[in-house]
SEZADREN-818336 format. One record per residue: x, y, z of N, C-alpha, C in turn. Coordinates in steps of 0.02 Angstrom, whole numbers, plus 50000, padded with zeros to 5 digits. Layout:
<rs>
XYZXYZXYZ...
</rs>
This chain:
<rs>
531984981450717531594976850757531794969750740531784966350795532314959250783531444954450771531684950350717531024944850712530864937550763530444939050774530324932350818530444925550784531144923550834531194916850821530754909850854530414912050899530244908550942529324909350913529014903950886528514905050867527934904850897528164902150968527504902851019527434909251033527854911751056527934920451063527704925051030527994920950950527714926750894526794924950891526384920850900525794919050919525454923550965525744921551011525624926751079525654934451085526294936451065526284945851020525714946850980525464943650932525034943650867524284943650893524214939550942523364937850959523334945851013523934946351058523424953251097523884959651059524274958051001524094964050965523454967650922523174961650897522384958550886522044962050931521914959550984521574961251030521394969451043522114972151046522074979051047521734985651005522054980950929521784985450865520914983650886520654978150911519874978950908519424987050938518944989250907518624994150892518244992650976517934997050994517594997351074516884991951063516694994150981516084992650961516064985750941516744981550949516814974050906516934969850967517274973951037517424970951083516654969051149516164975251108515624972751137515184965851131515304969651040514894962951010515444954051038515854953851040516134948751055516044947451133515884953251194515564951151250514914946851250514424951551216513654948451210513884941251186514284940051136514314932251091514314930751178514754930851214514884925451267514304924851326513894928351310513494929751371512994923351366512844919151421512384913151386511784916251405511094911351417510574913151448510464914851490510594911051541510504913851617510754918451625511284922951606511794928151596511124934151599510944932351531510364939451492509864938651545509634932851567509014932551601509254937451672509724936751693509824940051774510114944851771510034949751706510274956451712509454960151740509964965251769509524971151802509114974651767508524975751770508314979151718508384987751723508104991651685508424996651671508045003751719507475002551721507105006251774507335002251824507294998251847507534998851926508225001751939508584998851893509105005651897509185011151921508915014651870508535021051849508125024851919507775020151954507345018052027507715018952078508305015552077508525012552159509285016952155509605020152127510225023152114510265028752148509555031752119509885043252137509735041152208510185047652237510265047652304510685041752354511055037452315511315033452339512185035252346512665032552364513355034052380513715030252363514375027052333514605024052281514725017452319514705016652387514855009752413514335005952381513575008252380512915006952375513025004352305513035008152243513275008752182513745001552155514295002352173514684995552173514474989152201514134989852264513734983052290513114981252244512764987852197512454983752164512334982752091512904986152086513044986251993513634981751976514094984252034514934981852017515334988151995515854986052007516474992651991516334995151909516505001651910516535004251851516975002451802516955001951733517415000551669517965007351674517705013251700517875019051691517675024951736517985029151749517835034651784518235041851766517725046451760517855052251728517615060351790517975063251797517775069851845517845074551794517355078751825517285086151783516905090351820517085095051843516815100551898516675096151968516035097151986515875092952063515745085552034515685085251972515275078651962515565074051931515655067451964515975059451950515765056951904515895054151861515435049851803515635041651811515185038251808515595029651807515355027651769515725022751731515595023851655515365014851647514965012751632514895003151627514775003651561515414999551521515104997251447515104992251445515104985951495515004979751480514284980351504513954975551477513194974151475512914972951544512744975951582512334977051646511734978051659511154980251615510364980651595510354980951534509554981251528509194977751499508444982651505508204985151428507624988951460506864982251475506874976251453506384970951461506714965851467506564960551496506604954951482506704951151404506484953751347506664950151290506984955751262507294962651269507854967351239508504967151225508764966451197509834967151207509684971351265510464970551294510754973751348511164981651316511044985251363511034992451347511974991351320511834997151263512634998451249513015001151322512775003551354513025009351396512875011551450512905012851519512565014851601513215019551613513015026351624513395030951643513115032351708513405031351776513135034051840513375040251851513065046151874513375052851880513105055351961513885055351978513725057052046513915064652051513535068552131513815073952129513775076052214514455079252210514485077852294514485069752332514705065552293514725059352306513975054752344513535056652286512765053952277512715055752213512215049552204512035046652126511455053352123511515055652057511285062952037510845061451985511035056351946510605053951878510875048251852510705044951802510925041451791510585037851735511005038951668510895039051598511085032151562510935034151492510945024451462511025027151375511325020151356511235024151293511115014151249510395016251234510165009951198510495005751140510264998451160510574995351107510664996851051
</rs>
């Protein structure tokens, strides 16, 4: 492996090699750091979620969550996976680690959380 002569470069390799080695669980905590107030205040809360989802169809879904981080199939059923911070079970709570939408037959079937 040839060494970087060029030290802006070698900077630049180094910070999103950085980036990469970060853990799922460090890249969260470094989302929330950025999130200001108004951010936390206008998240969705977690029952309406929970409320307004089943029985819905993924155009619905994306217009009111936003695109998934992730998506996973397994038998009939879709999973969309949000680990950036999207609810909130109150108004004064952290934002959920986690919103898994599970569709089946392409309608929201349930749709799970996994707390701060």
């Amino acid at each position: 492996m040839k060494t970087f002569k060029d030290e802006i470069k070698c900077r630049e390799f180094m910070s999103t090699s950085a980036k990469e080695i970060q853990s799922e669980e460090e890249q969260r905590e470094a989302a929330l750091a950025q999130l200001t107030v108004e951010q936390l205040a206008g998240m969705k809360l977690r029952k309406e979620i929970k409320d307004t989802l089943p029985g819905k169809n993924g155009n619905f879904v994306r217009g009111y969550i936003g695109d998934p981080d992730e998506i996973k199939r397994g038998g009939d059923r879709e999973y969309w996976i949000y680990k950036r911070p999207i609810s909130k079970y109150d108004s004064e709570s952290l934002p959920d680690k986690e919103i898994t939408v599970i569709f089946r037959r392409s309608f929201v079937e349930k749709v799970d959380y996994k707390k701060p």
